[in-house]
C-alpha positions as a printed NumPy array, in Angstrom:
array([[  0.   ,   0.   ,   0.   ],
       [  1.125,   3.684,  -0.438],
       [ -0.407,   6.639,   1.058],
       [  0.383,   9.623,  -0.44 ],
       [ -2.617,  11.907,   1.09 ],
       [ -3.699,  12.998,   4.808],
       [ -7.409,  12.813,   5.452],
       [ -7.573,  14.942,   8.835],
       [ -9.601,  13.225,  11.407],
       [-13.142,  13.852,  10.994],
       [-13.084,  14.647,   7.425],
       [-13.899,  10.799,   6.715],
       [-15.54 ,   8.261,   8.042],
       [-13.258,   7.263,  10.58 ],
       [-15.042,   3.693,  11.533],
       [-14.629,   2.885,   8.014],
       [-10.589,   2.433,   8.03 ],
       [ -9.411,  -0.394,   6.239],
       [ -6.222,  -0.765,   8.526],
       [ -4.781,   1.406,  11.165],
       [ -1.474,   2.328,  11.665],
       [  0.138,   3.066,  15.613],
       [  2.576,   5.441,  16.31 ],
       [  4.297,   7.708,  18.642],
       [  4.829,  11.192,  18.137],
       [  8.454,  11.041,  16.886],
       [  7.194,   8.439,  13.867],
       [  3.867,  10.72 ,  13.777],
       [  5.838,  13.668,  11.795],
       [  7.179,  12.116,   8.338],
       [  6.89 ,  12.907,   4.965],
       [  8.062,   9.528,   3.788],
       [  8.474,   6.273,   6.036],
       [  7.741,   2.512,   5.378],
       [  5.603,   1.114,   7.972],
       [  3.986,  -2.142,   9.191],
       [  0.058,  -1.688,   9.805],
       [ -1.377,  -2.919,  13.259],
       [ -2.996,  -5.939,  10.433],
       [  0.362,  -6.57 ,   9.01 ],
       [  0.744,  -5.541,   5.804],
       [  2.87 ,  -3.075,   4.361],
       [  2.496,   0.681,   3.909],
       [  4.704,   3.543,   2.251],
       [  4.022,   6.718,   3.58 ],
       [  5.075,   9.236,   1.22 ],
       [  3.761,  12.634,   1.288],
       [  5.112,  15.875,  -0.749],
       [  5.934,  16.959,   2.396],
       [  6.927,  16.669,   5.836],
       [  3.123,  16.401,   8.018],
       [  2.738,  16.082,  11.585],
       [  0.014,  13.078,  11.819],
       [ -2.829,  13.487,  14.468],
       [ -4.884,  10.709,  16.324],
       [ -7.799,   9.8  ,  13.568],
       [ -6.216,  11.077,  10.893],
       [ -6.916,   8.636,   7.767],
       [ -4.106,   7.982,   5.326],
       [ -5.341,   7.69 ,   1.589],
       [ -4.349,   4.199,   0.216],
       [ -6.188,   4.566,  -2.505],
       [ -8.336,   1.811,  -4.082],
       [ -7.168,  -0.495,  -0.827],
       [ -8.453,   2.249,   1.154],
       [ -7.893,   4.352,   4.349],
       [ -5.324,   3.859,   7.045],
       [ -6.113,   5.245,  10.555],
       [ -3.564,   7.136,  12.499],
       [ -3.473,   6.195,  16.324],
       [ -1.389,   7.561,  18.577],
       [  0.707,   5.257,  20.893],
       [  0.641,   5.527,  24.48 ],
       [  3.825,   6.774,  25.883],
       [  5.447,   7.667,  29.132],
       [  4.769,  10.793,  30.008],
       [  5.074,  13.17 ,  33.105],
       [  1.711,  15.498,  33.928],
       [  2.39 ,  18.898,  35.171],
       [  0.019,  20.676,  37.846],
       [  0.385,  23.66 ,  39.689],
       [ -1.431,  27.198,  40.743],
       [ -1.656,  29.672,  37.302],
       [  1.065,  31.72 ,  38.18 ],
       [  3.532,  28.735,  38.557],
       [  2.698,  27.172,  35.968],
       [  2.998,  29.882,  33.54 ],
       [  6.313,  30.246,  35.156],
       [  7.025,  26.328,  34.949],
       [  6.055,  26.393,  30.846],
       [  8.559,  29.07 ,  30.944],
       [ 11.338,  27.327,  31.627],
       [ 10.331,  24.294,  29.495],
       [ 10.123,  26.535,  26.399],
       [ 13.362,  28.058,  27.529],
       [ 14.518,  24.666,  26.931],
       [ 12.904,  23.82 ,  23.444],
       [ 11.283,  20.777,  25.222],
       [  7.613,  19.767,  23.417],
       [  4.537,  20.527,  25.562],
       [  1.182,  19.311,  25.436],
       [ -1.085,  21.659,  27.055],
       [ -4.562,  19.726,  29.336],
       [ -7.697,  21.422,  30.152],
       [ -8.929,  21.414,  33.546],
       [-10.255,  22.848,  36.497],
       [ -8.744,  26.234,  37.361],
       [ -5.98 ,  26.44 ,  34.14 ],
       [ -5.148,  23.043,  33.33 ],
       [ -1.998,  21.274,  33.197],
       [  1.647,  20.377,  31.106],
       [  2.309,  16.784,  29.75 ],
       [  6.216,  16.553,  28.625],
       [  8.029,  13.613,  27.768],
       [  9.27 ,  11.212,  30.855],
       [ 12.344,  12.618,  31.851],
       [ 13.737,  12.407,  35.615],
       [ 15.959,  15.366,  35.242],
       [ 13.178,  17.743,  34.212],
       [ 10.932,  16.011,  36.768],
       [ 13.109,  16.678,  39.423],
       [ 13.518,  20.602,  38.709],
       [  9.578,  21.033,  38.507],
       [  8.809,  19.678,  41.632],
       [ 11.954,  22.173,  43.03 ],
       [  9.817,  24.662,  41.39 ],
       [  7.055,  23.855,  43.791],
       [  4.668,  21.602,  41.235],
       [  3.096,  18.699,  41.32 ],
       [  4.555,  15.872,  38.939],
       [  2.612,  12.504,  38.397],
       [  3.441,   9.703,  36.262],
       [  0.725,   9.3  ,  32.392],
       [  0.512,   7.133,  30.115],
       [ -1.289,   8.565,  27.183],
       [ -0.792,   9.536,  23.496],
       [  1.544,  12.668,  23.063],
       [  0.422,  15.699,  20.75 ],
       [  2.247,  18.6  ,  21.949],
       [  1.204,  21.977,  20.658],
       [  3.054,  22.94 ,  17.338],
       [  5.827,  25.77 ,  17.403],
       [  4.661,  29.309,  16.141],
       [  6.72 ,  28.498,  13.001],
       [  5.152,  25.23 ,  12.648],
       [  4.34 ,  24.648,   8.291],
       [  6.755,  27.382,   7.702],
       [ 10.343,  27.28 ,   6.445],
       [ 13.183,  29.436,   8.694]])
C-alpha cells in the first residue's frame, strides 16, 4: 500500500478504516516512512511533504483504502500547579525547546512533557506537582510550525 494523502480526522468516516497504523509522536511527523500496519501488511508513507500526523487522521491508500492514524501511548510526566507557577514552569520548558502538550482542567489546566527524571526533578523544586501518564503525546506545534526558517 502507499499513502500519499492525509485525510484529517473527521473529514472521513473514521469507523470505516481499512487498517490502522500506531505510532508515537516522533514516527507521527514524516513525509516519507515505510511502515507495518497494526494488520500486518505493508504501507509507504510518502507525502510531498513533511506532516505532523494526528490521532484519527486517515491515510489515503487509494483503491485499498484508508489507514487510521493512532497515537501510541507513551510515558509521560503530567504537570500541575497554581496559574502563576505554571505559567512560570512552561517558561522554563520553552526556555529549553522541550515539546509541551497543554490539558484542560479545572482552574488552568496542566503540562504533559516527555518522561524525563531530570526535568521532573527541577519542577517539583519549582514547587509543582509531577505525576506519572501514560497517554498519546500531541504537543502543541511551534509558532513556526508549516513554515520554512
Amino acid at each position: 500500500m502507499r499513502a500519499q494523502r492525509v485525510i484529517r480526522a473527521g473529514g472521513w468516516p473514521g469507523d470505516s478504516a481499512a487498517d490502522s497504523v500506531t505510532l508515537d509522536y516522533d514516527r507521527r511527523h514524516r513525509r516519507r516512512l515505510a511502515l507495518t500496519t497494526d494488520g500486518g501488511r505493508n504501507l509507504l508513507l510518502d507525502l510531498a511533504e513533511a506532516t505532523h500526523l494526528r490521532d484519527g487522521d486517515g491515510l489515503d491508500c487509494g483503491d485499498e483504502g484508508i489507514v487510521r492514524v493512532i497515537a501510541a501511548p507513551e510515558s509521560l510526566i503530567g504537570i500541575a500547579a497554581p496559574p502563576a507557577l505554571l505559567i512560570r514552569i512552561a517558561w522554563h520548558l520553552g526556555n529549553r525547546h522541550l515539546d509541551v502538550a497543554f490539558q484542560p482542567g479545572d482552574e488552568c489546566g496542566s503540562l504533559l512533557i516527555r518522561d524525563d527524571h531530570v526535568i521532573g526533578d527541577m519542577v517539583r523544586r519549582l514547587g509543582a506537582m509531577v505525576t506519572p501518564v501514560t497517554a498519546p503525546f500531541d504537543p502543541e506545534s511551534g509558532a513556526y510550525d508549516g513554515h520554512h526558517h
